[in-house]
MDAnalysis code that builds the backbone (N, CA, C; Angstrom):
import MDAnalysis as mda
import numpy as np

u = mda.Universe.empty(546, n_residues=182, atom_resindex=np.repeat(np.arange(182), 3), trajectory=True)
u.add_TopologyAttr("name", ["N", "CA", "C"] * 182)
u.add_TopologyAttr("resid", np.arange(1, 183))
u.add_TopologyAttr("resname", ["UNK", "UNK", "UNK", "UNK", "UNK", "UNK", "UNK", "UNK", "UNK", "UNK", "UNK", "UNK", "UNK", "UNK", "UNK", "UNK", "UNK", "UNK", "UNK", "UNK", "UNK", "UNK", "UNK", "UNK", "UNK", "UNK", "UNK", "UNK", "UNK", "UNK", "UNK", "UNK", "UNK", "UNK", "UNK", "UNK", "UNK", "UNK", "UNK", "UNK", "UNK", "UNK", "UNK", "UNK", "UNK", "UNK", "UNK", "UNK", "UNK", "UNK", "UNK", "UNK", "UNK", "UNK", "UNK", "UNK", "UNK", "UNK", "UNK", "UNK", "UNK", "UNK", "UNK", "UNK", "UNK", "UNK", "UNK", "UNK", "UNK", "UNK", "UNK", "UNK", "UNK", "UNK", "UNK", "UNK", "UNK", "UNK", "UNK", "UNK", "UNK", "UNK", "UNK", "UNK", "UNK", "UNK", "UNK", "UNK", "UNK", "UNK", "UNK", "UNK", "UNK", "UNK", "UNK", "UNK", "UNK", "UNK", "UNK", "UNK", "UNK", "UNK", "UNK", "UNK", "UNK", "UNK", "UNK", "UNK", "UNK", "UNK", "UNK", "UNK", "UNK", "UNK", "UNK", "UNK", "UNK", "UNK", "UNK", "UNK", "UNK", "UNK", "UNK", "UNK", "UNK", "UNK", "UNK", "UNK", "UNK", "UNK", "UNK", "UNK", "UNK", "UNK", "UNK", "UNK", "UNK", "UNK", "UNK", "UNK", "UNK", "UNK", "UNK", "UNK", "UNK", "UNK", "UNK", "UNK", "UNK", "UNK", "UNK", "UNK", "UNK", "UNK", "UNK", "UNK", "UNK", "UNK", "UNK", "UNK", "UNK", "UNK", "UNK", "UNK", "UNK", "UNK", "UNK", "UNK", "UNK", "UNK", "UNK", "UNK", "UNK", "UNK", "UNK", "UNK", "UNK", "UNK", "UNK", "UNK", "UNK", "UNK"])
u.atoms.positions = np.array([
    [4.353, -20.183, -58.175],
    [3.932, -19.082, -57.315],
    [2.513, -18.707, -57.700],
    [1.588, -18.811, -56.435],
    [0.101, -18.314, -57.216],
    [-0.206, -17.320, -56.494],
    [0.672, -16.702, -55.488],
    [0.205, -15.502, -54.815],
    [0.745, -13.942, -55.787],
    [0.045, -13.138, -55.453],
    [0.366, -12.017, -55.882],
    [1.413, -11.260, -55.289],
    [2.687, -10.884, -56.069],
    [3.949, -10.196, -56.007],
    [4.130, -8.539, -55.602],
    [4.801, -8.480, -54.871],
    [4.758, -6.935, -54.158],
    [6.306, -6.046, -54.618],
    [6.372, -5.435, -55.528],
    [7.504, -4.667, -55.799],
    [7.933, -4.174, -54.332],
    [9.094, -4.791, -54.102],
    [10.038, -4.314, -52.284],
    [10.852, -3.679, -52.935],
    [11.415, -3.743, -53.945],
    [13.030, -2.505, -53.900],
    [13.721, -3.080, -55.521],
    [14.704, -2.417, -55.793],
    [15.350, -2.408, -57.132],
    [17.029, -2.273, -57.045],
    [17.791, -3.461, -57.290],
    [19.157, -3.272, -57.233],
    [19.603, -2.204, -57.573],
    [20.400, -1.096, -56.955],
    [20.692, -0.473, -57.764],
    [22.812, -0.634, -58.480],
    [22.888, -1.294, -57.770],
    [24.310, -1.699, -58.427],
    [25.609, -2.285, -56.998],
    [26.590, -2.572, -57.311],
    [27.333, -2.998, -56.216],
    [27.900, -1.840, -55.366],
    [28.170, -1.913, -54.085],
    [29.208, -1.330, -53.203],
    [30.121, -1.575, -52.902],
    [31.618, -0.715, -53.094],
    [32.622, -1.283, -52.456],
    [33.051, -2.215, -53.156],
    [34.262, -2.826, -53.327],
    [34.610, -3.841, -54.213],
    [34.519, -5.137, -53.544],
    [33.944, -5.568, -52.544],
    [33.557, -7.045, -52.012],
    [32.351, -7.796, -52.041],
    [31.866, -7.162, -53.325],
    [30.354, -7.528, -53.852],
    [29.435, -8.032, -52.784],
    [29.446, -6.105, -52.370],
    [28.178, -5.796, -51.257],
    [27.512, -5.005, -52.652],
    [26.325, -5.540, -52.476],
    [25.262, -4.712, -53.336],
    [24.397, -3.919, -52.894],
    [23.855, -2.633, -53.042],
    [23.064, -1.543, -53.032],
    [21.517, -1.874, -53.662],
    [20.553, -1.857, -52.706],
    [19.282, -2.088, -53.369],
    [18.188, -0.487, -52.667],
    [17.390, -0.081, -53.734],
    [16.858, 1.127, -53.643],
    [15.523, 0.402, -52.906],
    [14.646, 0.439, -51.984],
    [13.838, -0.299, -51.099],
    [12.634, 0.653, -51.437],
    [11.265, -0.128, -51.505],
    [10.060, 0.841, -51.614],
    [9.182, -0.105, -50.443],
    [9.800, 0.142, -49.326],
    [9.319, -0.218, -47.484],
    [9.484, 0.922, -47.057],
    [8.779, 1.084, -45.782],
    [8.917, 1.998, -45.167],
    [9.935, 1.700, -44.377],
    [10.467, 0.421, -43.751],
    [11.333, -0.088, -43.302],
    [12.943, -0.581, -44.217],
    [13.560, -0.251, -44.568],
    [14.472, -0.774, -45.753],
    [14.996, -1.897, -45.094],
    [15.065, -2.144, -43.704],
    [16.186, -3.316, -43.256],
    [14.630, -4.488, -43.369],
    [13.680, -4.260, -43.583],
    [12.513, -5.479, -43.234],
    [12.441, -5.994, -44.518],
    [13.576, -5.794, -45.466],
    [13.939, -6.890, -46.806],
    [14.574, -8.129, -45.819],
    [15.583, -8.132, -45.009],
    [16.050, -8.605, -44.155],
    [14.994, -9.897, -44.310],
    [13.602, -9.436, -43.395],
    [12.996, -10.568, -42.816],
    [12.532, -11.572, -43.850],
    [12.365, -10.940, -45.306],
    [11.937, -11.580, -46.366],
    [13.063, -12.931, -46.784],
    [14.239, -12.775, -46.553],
    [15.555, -13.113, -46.911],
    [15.451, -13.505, -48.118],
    [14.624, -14.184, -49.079],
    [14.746, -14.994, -50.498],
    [14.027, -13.477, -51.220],
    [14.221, -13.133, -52.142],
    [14.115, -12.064, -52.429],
    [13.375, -12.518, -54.190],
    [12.241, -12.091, -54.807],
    [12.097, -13.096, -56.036],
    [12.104, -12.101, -57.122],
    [12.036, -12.470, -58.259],
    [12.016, -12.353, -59.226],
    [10.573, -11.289, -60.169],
    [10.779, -10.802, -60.817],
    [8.954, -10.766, -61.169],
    [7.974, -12.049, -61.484],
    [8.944, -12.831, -62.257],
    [7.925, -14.412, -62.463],
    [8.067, -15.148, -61.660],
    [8.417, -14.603, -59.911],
    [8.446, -15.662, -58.886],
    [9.875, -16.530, -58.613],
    [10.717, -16.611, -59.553],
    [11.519, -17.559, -59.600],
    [12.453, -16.807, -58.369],
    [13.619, -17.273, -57.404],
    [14.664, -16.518, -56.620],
    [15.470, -15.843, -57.482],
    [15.472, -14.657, -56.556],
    [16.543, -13.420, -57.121],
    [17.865, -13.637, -55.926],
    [17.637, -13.015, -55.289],
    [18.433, -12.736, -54.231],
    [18.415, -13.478, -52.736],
    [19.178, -13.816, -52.169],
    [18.913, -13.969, -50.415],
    [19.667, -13.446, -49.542],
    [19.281, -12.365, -49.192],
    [20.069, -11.253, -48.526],
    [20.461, -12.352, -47.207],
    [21.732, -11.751, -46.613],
    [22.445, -12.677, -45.664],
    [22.575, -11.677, -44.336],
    [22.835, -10.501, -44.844],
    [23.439, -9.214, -43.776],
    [22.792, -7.875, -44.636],
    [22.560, -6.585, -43.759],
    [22.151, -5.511, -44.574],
    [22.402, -4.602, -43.598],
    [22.605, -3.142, -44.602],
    [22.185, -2.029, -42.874],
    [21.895, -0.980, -44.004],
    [21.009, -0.262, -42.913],
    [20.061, 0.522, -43.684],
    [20.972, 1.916, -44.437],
    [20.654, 2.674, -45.440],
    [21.414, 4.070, -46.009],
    [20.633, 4.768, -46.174],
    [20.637, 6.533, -46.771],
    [19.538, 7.220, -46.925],
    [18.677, 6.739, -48.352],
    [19.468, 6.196, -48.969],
    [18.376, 5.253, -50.664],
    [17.766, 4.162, -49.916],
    [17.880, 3.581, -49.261],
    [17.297, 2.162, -49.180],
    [18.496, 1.160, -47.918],
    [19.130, 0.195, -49.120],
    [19.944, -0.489, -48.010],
    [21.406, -1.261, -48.478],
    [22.587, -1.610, -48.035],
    [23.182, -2.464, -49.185],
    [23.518, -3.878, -47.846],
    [23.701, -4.335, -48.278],
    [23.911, -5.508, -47.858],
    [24.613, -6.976, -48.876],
    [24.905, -7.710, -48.396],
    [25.292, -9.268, -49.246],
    [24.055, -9.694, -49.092],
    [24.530, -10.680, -50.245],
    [23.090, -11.539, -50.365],
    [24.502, -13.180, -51.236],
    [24.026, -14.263, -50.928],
    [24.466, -15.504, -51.164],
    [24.887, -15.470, -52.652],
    [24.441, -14.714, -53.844],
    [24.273, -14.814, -54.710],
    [25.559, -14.378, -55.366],
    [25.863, -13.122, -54.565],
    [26.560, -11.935, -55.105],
    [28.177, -12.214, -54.277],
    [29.399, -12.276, -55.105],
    [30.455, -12.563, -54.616],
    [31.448, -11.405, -54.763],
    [31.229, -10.838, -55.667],
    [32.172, -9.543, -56.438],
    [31.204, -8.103, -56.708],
    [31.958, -7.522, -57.187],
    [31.320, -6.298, -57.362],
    [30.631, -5.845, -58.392],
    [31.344, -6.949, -59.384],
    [31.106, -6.835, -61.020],
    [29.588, -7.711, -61.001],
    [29.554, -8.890, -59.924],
    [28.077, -9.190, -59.951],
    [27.609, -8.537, -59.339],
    [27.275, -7.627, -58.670],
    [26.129, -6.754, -58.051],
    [26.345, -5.602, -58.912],
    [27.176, -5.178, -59.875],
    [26.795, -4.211, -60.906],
    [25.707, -4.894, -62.077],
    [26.294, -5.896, -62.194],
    [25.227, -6.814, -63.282],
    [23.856, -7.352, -63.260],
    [23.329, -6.691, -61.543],
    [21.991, -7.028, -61.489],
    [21.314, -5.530, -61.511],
    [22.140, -4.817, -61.709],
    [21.481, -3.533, -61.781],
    [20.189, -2.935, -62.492],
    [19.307, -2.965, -62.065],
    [17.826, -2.178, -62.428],
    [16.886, -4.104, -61.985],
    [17.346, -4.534, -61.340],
    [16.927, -6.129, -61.034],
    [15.731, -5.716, -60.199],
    [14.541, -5.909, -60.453],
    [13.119, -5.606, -59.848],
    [13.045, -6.611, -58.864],
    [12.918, -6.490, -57.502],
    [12.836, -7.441, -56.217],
    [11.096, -7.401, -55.813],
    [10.759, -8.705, -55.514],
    [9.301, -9.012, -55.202],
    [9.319, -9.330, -53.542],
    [8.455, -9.691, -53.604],
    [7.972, -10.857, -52.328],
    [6.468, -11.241, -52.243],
    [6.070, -12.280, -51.801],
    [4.505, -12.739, -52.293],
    [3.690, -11.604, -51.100],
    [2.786, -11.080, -51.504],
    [1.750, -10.472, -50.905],
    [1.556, -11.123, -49.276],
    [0.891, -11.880, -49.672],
    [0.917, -12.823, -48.303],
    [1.896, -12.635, -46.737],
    [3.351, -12.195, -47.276],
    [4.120, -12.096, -46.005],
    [4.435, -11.145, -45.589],
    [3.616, -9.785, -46.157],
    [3.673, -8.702, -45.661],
    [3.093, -8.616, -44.587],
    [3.231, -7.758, -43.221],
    [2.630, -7.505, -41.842],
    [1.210, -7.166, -42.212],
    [0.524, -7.803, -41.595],
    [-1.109, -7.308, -41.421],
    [-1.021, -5.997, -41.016],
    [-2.130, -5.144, -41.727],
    [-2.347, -3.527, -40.863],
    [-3.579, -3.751, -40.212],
    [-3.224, -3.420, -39.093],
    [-4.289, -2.980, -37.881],
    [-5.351, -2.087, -37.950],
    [-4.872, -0.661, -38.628],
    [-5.294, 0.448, -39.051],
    [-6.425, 0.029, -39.678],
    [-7.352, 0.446, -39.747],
    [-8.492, 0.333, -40.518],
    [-8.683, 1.577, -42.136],
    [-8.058, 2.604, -41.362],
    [-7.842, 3.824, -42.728],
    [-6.315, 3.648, -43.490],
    [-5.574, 2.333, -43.250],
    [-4.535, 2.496, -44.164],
    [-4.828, 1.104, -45.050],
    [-4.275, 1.471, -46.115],
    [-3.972, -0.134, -47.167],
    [-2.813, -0.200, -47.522],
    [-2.419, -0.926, -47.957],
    [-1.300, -1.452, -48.524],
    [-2.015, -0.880, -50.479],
    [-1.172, -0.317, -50.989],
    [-2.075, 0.289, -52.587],
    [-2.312, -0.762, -53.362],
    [-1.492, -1.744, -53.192],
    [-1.462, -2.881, -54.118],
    [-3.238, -4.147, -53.754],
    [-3.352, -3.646, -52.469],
    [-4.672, -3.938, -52.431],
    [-5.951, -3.044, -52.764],
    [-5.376, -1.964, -53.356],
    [-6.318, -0.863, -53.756],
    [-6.844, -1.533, -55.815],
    [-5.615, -1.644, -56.240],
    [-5.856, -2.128, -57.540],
    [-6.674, -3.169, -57.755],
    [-7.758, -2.827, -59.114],
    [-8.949, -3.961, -59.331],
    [-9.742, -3.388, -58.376],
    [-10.298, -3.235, -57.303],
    [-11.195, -2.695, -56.468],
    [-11.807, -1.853, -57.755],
    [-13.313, -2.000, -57.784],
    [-14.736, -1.605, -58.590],
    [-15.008, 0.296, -57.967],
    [-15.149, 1.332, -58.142],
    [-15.349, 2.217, -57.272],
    [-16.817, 2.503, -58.456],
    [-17.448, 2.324, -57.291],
    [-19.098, 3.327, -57.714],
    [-19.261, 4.449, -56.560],
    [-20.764, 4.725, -57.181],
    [-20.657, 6.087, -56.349],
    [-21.436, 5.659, -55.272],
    [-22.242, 6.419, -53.941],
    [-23.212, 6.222, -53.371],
    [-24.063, 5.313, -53.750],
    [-25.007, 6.355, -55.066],
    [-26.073, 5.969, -55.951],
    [-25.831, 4.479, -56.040],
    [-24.557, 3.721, -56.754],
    [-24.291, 2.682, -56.973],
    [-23.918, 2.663, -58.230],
    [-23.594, 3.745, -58.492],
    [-23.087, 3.879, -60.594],
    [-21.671, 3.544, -60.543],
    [-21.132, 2.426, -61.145],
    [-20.209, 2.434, -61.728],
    [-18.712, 3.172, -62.245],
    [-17.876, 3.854, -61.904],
    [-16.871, 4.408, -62.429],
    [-15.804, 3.995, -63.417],
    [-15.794, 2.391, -62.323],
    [-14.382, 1.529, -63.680],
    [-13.790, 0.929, -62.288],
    [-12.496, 0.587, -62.292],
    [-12.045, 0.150, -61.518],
    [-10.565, 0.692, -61.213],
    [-10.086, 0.362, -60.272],
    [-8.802, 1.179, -59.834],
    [-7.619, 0.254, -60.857],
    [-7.172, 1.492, -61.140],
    [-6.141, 1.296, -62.208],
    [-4.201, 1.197, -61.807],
    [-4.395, 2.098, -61.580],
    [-3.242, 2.330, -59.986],
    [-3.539, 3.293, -58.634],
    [-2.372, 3.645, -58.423],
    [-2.483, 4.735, -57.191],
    [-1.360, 5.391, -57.243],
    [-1.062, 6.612, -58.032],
    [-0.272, 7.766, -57.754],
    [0.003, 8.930, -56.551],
    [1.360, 9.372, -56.721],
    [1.454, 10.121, -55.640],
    [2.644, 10.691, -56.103],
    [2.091, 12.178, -56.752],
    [3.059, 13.190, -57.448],
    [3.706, 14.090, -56.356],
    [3.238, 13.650, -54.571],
    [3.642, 14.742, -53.971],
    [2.643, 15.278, -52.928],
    [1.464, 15.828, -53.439],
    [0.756, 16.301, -52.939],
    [-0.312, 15.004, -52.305],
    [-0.579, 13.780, -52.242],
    [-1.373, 13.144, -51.668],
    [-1.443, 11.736, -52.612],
    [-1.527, 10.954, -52.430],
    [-2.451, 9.686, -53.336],
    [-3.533, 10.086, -54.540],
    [-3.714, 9.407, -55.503],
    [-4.368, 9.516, -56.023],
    [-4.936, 8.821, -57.098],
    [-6.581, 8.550, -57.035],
    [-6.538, 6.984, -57.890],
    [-6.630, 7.011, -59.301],
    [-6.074, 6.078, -59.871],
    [-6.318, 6.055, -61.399],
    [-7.511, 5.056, -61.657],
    [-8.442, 5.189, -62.322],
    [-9.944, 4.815, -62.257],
    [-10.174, 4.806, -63.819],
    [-10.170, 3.044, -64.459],
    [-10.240, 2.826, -65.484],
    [-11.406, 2.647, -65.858],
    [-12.257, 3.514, -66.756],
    [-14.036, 3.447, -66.933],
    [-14.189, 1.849, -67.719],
    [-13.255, 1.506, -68.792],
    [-13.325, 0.599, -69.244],
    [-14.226, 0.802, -70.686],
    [-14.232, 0.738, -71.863],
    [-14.348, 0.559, -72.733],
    [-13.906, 1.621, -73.981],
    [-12.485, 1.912, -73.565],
    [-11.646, 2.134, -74.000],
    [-11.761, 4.049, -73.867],
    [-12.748, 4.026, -73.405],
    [-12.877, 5.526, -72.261],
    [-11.913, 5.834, -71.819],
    [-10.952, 7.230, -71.636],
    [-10.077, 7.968, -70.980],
    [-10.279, 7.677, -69.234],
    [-8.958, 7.032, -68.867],
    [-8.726, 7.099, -67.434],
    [-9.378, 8.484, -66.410],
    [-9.782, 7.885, -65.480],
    [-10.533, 9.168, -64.178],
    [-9.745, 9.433, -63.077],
    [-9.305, 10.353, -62.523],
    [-8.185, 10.775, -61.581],
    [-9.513, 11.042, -60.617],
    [-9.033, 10.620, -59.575],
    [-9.545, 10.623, -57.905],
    [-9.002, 10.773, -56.779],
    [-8.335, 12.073, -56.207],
    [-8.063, 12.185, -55.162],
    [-8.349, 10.998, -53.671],
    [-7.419, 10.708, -53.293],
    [-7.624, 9.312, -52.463],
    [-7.954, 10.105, -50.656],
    [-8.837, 10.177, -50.871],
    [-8.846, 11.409, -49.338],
    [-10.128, 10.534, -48.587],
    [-10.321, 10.863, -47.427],
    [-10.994, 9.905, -46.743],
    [-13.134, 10.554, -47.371],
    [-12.909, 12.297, -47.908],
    [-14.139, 12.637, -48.649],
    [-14.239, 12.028, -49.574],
    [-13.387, 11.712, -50.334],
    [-13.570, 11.149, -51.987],
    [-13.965, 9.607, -52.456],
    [-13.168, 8.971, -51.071],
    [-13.587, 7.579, -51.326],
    [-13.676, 7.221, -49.488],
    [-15.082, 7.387, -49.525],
    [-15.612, 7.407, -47.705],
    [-15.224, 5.758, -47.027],
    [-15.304, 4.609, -48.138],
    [-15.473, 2.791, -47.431],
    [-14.758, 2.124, -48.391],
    [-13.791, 1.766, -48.203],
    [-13.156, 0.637, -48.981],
    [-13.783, -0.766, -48.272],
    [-14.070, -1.657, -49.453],
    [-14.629, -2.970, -48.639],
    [-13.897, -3.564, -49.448],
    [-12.665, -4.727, -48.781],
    [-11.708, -5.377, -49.546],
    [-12.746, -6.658, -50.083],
    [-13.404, -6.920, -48.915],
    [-14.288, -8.411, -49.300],
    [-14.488, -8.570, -50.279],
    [-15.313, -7.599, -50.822],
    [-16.293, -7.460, -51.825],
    [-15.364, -6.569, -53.172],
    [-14.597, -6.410, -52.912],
    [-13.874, -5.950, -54.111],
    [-14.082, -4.495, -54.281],
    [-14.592, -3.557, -53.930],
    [-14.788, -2.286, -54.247],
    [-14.643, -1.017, -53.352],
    [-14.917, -0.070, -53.913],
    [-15.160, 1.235, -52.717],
    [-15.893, 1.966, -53.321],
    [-16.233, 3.138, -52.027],
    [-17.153, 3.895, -52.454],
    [-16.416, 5.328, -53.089],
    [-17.038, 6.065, -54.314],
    [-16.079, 7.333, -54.824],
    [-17.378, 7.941, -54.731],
    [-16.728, 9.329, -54.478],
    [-17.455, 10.379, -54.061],
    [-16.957, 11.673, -54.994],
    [-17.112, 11.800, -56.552],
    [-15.879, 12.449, -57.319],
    [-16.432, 13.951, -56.850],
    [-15.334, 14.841, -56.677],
    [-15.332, 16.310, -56.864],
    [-16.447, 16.818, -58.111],
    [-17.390, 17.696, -57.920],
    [-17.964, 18.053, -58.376],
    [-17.964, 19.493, -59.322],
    [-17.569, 20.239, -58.383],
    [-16.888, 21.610, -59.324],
    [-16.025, 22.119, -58.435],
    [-14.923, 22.686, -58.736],
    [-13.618, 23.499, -58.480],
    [-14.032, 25.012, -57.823],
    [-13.753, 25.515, -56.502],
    [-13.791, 26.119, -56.013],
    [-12.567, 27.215, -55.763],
    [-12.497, 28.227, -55.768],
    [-11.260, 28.753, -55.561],
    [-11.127, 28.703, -53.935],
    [-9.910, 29.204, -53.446],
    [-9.687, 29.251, -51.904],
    [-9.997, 30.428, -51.364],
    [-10.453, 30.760, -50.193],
    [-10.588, 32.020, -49.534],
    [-9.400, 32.878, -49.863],
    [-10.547, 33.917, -49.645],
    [-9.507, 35.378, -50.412],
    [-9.046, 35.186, -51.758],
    [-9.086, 33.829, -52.567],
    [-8.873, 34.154, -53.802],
    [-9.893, 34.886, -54.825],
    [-9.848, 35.320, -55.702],
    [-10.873, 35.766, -56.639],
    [-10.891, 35.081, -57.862],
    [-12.056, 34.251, -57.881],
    [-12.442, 33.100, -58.410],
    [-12.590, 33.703, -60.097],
    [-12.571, 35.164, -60.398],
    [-13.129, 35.458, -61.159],
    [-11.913, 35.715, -62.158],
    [-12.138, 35.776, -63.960],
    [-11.373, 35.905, -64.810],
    [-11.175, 37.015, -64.759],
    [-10.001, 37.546, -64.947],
    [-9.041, 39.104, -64.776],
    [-9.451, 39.803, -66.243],
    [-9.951, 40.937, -66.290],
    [-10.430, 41.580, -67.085],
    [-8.842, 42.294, -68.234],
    [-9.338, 42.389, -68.735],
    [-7.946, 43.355, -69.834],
    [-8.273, 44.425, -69.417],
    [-7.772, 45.649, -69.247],
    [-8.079, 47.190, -69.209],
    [-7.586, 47.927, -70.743],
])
């Protein structure tokens, strides 16, 4: 395998005693494991080949060729599911990525200075957000992933542009100011 691997979903144990197995899906689609059918490994090798599935509120359970009993789809439990980069749907969108094409991307600023490179991409909730490794053994840089902060992703070329927050503002009507003791 020389393509790069896309975390799709994580066994989470069997259903039902006719070794239907339960997999936790990180698609926006849970049944479009379906279209993948060979399901791999982290080092590429086959995991799974889903046969039948239907979607649940975790993800999805379905058979897969592999799995006959229940006791084997408990035994693949916490089993990390791939698929090569490559056979994911093209996006049309021009303002969305796939994050896994965000990682390694170089982010400088305007100017052209350097930051580090994207480390991951978090999302505690409130929005995306990049992890930005300066590199030489420098403390990681947090970057809000907002269309102000990083204005051009250019996949070609490996990088984007960061635009970091400069100073912290309070919000209207707040009072920006430290509360006195009386």
């Amino acid at each position: 395998m020389t393509g790069k691997l896309i975390l799709v979903g994580r066994v989470s144990g069997g259903f039902g005693v006719r070794g239907e197995i339960r997999i936790a899906t990180y698609t926006e689609d849970p049944l479009s494991l379906l279209r993948y059918r060979t399901l791999l490994r982290e080092d590429g090798s086959p995991a799974l080949t889903l046969q039948t599935a239907r979607a649940t509120k975790d993800g999805l359970v379905g058979r897969a060729a592999e799995v006959d009993v229940k006791e084997a789809a408990d035994a693949l439990r916490g089993l990390r599911l791939y698929v090569p980069r490559e056979l994911l749907p093209a996006i049309e969108d021009e303002d969305e990525f796939y994050q896994t094409d965000l990682i390694g991307l170089e982010a400088i600023t305007p100017e052209g200075v350097s930051l580090g490179r994207v480390k991951a991409v978090h999302d505690y909730g409130a929005g995306d957000i990049l992890e930005l490794d300066p590199g030489g053994g420098r403390t990681s840089q947090f970057l809000p992933f907002t269309r102000a902060t990083v204005p051009e992703i250019d996949l070609a070329k490996g990088r984007l542009t960061a635009v970091p927050p400069t100073t912290v503002t309070a919000e209207p009507g707040m009072d920006a100011q430290t509360p006195q003791a009386e």
